[in-house]
N, C-alpha and C positions, 0 to 999 in steps of 0.2 A: 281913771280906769286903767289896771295895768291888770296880769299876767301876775299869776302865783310865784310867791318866789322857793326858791329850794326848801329854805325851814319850814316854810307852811308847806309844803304838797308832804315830806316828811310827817308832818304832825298830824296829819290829815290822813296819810297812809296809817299812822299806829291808829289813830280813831276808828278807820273802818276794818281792823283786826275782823274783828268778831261776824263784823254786817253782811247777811247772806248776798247785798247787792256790793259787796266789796268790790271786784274786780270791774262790774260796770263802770262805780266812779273812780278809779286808780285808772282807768284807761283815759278818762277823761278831763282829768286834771290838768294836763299840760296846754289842754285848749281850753280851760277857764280864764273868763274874766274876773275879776273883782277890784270892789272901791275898799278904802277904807274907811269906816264909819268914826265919826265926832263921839269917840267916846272917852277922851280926855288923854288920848294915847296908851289904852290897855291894850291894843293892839287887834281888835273886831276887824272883822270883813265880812262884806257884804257880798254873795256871786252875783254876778249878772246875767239875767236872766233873758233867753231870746225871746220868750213868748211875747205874745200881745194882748195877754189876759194880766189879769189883777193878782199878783203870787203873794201867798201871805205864808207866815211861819205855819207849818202842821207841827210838827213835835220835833223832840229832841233822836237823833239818832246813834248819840255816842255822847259819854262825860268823862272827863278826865279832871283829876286834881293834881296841880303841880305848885310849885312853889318858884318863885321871882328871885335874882340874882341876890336879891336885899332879903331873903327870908321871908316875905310876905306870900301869902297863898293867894295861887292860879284857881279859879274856875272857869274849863273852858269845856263848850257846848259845841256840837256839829247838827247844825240844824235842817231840815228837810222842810220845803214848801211845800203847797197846795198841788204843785206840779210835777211832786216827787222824785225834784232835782235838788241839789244842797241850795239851800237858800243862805246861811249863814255860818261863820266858824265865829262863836260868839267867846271873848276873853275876859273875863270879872278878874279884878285885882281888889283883894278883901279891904284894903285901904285908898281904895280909887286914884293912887298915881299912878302913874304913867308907867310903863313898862321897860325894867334895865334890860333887858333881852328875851327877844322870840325863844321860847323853850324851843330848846335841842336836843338827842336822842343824848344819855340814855334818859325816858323817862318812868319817873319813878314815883 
């Protein structure tokens, strides 16, 4: 469990561009926890969740497609739980290696 790091709370900020709860989660990002998930190093996270209830994925709140230092394409997901707090920042790498670097601003 650690503490978002600067590249992610950035990617996370351009995700909630649009989102009418934008400012709620930008205030709240710097008191987020998250794990990172066994996803073969695409670079997923998980938030951690204070509740004491069962939090499961509700939907998607933001997508973005970006592309990996090697040219392979990003799909990455900002996901909202049952509890209507971010539950995941979910990273697909379209050839499942591992991630050469955290996408960085500008993104495109």
């Amino acid at each position: 469990m650690r503490p978002l790091k600067k590249a992610e709370q950035e990617l996370i900020i351009h995700l909630l561009k649009d989102s009418p709860k934008r400012d709620y989660f930008i205030n709240k990002l710097p008191h987020l926890m998250v794990e990172e998930m066994n996803d073969g190093g695409m670079g997923s996270l998980k938030f951690i969740s204070t509740s004491t209830e069962k939090i499961i994925m509700k939907e998607d709140i933001a997508i973005i497609d970006l592309y990996d230092m090697d040219g392979i394409p990003l799909f990455i997901s900002l996901l909202l739980g049952t509890d209507e707090e971010l539950f995941e920042l979910d990273v697909f790498k379209a050839d499942f290696s591992p991630l050469k670097q955290f996408p960085v601003p500008p993104y495109q």
